[in-house]
C-alpha positions in Angstrom: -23.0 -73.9 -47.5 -26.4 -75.8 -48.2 -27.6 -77.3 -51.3 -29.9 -75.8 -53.7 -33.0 -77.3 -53.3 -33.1 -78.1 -57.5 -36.7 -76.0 -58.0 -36.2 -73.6 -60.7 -37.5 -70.2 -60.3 -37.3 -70.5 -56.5 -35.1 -68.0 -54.1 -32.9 -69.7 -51.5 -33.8 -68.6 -48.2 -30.8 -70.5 -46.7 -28.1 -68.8 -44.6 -25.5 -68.0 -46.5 -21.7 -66.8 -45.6 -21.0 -63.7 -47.2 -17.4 -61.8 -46.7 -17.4 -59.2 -44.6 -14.1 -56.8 -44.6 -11.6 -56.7 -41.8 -11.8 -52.4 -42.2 -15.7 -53.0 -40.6 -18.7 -51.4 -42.8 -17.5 -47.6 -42.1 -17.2 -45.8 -45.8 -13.9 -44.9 -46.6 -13.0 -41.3 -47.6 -10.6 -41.0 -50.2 -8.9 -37.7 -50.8 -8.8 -35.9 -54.0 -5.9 -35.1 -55.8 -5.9 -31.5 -57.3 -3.7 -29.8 -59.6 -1.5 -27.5 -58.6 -3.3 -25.1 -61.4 -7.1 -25.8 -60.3 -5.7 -24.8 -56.2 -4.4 -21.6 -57.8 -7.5 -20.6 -59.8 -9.6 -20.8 -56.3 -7.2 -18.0 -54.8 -7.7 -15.8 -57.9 -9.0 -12.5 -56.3 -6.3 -12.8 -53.3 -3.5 -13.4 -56.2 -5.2 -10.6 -58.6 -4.8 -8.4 -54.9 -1.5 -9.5 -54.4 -0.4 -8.2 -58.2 -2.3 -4.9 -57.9 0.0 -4.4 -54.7 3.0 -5.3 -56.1 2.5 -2.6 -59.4 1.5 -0.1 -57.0 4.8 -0.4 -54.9 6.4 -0.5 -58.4 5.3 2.4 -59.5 5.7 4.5 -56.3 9.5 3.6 -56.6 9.6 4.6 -59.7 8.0 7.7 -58.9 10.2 8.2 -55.9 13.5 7.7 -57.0 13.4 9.2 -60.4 14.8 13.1 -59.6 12.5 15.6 -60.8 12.3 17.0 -64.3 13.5 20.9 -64.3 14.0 23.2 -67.4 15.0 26.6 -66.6 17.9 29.4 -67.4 20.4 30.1 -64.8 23.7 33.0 -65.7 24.2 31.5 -69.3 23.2 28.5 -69.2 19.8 26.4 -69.8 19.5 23.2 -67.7 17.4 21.2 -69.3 16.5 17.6 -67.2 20.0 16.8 -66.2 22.1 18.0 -69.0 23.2 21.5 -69.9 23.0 24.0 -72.8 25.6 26.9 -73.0 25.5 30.0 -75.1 27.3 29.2 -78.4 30.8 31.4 -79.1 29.9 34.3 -81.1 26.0 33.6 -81.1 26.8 30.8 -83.4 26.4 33.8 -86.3 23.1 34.8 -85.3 21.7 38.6 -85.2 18.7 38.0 -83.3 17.8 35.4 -80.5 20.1 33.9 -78.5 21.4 30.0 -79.5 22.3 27.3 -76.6 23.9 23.9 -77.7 25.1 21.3 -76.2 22.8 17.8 -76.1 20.1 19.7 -78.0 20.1 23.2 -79.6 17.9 26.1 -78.6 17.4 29.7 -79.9 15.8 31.7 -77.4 13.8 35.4 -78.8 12.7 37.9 -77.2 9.9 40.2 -79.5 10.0 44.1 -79.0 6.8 43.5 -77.6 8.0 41.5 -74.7 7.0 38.4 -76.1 9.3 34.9 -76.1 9.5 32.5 -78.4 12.0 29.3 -78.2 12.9 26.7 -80.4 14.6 23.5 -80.2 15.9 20.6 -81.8 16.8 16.9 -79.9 16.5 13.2 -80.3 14.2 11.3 -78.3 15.0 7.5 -78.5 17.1 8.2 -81.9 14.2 10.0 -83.6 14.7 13.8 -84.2 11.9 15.9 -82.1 11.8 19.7 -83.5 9.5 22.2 -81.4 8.2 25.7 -81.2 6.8 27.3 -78.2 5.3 30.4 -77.5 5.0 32.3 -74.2 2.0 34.7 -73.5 1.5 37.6 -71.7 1.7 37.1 -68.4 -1.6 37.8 -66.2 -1.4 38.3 -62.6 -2.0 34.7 -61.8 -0.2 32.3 -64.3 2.3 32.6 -67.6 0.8 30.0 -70.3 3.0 28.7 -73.0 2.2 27.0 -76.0 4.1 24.5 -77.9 4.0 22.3 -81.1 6.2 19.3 -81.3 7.3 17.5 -84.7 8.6 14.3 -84.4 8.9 11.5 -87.1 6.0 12.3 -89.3 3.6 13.2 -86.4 2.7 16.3 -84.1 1.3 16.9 -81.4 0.5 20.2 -79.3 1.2 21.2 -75.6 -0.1 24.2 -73.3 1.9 24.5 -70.2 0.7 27.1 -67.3 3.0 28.2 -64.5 1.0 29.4 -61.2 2.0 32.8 -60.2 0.8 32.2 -56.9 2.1 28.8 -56.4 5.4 29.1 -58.2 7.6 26.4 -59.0 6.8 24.0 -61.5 5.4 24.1 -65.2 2.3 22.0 -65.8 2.1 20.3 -68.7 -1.1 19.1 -70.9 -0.3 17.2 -74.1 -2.6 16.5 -77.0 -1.5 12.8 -77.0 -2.6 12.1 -73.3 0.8 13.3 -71.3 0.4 15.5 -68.3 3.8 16.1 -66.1 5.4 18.7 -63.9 8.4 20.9 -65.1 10.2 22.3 -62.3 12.1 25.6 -62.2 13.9 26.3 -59.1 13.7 29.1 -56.5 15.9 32.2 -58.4 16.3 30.5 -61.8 14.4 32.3 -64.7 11.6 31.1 -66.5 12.0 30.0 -70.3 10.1 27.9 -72.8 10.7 24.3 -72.8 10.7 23.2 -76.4 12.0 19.9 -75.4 9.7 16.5 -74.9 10.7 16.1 -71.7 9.8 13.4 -69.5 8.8 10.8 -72.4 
């Protein structure tokens, strides 16, 4: 180390030892530490993929496993989505129609004019659902029903239409958004379906 010369205001132009790291001069990289959060947020389309995958499987499943929802009359008897109405002793008292109990009640009537009409009463989730429907006359392509359903201070209306040349299934269009298939098996008779089925 030299002196300093002692003149103010002057630089010092002498060699002097500086330290110079044992690593050499090469910068150093130093890695970042991410949250575990932050690394999932840059994967959120794959993940948002992943979960649309996942519901879809879901929901085929579902779709899959749960058996079909029939309502039709077969000898004396109306199946009615896995349970089964029988024709009450005696006509439970009544003159006209035809009354089937069991886990709901129907009474099933048939108009001199050929018309139907059916209605039933049932619980849906512990609520009471009571329900009119209405068959038409047949054309030569479909039989169209209509029904009204009360249930807990609300209504709501449905129109189902059973292809003539496609038979099998009822197709059901609800007022509050609900569309679903009602099967009726090969040799089973057609009724109404006062019933919310498949809710």
């Amino acid at each position: 180390m030299t002196k300093p010369s002692g003149r103010p205001g002057t630089i010092e132009r002498h060699a002097q030892y500086l330290p110079v790291p044992l690593g050499a001069l090469r910068p150093v990289r130093r890695r970042r530490i991410i949250r575990r959060p932050v690394r999932l947020w840059r994967h959120r389309v794959e993940l948002a993929a992943v979960a649309g995958l996942i519901l879809a499987l879901i929901a085929v499943l579902v779709t899959v496993t749960r058996p079909p929802i029939a309502v039709y009359l077969s000898g004396d008897a109306v199946h009615v989505d896995g349970f089964t109405l029988t024709h009450a002793p005696g006509n439970g008292g009544l003159t006209t129609g035809r009354l089937y109990t069991g886990a709901a009640t129907m009474v099933l009537t048939t108009g001199p004019d050929g018309s139907v009409i059916a209605s039933g009463v049932t619980y849906d989730k512990g609520v009471e659902v009571r329900a009119v429907c209405a068959l038409e006359a047949p054309t030569s392509s479909e039989v169209r029903e209509r029904c009204l359903f009360h249930t807990d201070g609300a209504s709501f209306a449905c129109v189902d239409v059973y292809n003539l040349t496609a038979p099998g299934a009822w197709q059901r269009r609800c007022s509050d958004g609900q569309v679903l298939s009602i099967d009726v098996p090969a040799g089973a008779e057609l009724i109404p379906v006062p019933f919310p089925v498949g809710r």
